[in-house]
N, C-alpha and C positions, 0 to 999 in steps of 0.2 A: 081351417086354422092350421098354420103352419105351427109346425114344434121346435122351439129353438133347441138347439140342442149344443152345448159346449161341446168343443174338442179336448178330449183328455190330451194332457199333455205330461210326458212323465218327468218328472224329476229329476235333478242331478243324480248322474249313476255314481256310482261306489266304485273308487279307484282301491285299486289294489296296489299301487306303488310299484307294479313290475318293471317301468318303462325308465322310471329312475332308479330303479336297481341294476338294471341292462345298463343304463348311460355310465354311473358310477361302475362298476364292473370293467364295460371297454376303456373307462377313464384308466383306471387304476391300472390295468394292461397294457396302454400307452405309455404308460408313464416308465413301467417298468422297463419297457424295451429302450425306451428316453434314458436312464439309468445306467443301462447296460450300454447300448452305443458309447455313451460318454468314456463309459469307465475302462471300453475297448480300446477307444482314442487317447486318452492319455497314455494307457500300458502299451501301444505302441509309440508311443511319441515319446517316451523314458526308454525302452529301446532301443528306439533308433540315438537318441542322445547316445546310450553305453555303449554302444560299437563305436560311435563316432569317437568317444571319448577314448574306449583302448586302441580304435586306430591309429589315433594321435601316438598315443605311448610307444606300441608297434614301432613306427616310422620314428619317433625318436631314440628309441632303445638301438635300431638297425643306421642309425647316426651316427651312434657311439661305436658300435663295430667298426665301421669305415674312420673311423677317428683312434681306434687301435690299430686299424692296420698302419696307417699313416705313422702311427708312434712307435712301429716295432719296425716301420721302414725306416722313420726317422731322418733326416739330414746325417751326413757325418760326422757333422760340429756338435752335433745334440748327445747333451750330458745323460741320458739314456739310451746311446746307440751301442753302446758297448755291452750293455745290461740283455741285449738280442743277439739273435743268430745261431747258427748250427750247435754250438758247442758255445754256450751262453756262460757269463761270470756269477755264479748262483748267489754270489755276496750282496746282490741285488737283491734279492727275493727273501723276504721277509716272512718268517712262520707268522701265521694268522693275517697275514696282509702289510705293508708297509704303510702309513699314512701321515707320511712326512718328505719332504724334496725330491730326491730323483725316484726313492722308492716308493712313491704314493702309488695304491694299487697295484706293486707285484706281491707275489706271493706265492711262498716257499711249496716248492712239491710236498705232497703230504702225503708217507711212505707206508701210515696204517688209517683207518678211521675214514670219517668224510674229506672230501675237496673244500680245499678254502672258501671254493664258489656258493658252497651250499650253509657254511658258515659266518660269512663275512656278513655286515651288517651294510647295506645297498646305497644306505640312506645317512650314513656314517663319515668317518673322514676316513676310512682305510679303500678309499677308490680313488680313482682319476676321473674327474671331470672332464667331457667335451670340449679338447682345446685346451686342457691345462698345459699341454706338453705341446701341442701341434698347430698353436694361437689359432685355430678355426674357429670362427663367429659363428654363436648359434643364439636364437632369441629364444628368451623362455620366463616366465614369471610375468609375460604383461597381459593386457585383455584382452578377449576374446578366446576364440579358438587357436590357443599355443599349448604347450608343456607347460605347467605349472613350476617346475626345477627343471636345473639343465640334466639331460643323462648323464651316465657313471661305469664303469668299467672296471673288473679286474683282471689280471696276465696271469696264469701258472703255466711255467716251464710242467710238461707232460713226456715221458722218455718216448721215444719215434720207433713206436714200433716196426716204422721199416727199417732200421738204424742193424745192419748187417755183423758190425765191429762190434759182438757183445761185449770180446774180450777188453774193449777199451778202457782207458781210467776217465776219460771225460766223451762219456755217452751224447748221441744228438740227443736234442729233445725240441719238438713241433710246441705251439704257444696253446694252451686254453682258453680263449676270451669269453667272460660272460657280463653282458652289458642290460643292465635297466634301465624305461624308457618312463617318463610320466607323462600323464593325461593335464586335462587343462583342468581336474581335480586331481590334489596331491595322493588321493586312494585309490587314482586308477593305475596301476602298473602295466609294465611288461618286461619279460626277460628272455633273452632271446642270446645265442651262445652259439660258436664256432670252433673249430679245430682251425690253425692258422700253421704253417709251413714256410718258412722266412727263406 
């Protein structure tokens, strides 16, 4: 006689949950680097916009340079051309800034204290605008990638100190121009300044 004999068979083993703790784990570590890439990619793509954005200004600010020099070279006919030169009519130049007709952003040498430049309000009417004097076309205010405002400028007559004839009653004086440039946001600036020799 044969013996039957079952085969034991064992039972469901006893999970200990480690294999989904593992998974959850690498999950959650995925994810954070998921997280983190993202948050690298934006903070460089904001970045790259802010440079782009004070390039802009930059290149418009150094606009308006080249648009004072133009205004302190002037035509001969131009009701500002007399307001220039070696030995300049200082009746031009206006303490705290001019910001009305021929005298719109000159401004009066200043013998104690700060420079007009660092005074003046940029964004004010005591400047010259891009072209106010020199009709040069410049775009500004529309969309896309432009200036938001056109640039601005103001002149101080400065004494030259190469200017040899101390003894004189009407000293030379070289020009100070300091010009602000805007982004295609009104909060991005730039200011950018020259010593000018007519």
């Amino acid at each position: 006689m044969h013996r039957l004999g079952f085969a034991r068979t064992r039972g469901p083993r006893r999970q200990d949950g480690m294999s989904l703790l593992l998974v959850l784990m690498i999950l959650s570590i995925v994810s954070t680097l998921g997280i983190a890439a993202t948050q690298i990619a934006l903070l460089a793509e904001r970045s790259a916009r802010s440079d782009r954005d004070f390039q802009v200004a930059l290149q418009s600010a150094e606009a308006a340079l080249m648009d004072a020099e133009f205004d302190i070279f002037g035509p001969a006919a131009s009701d500002r051309r007399s307001a220039f030169g070696e030995r300049p009519d200082l009746s031009n130049f206006v303490t705290g800034c001019g910001s009305s007709g021929i005298t719109a952003g000159l401004c009066a040498p200043v013998v104690a204290g700060k420079p007009a430049w660092l005074t003046v309000d940029m964004t004010g009417d005591a400047v010259t605008e891009i072209g106010q004097f020199t009709h040069r076309a410049f775009q500004a205010g529309g969309s896309g990638v432009m200036p938001a405002r056109r640039p601005a400028y103001v002149i101080e007559p400065v004494p030259d100190p190469a200017d040899r004839d101390l003894g004189s009653s009407a000293p030379k004086y070289i020009y100070r121009v300091t010009a602000m440039g805007f982004g295609p946001r009104k909060d991005t600036k730039a200011v950018v300044q020259m010593l000018f020799r007519s």
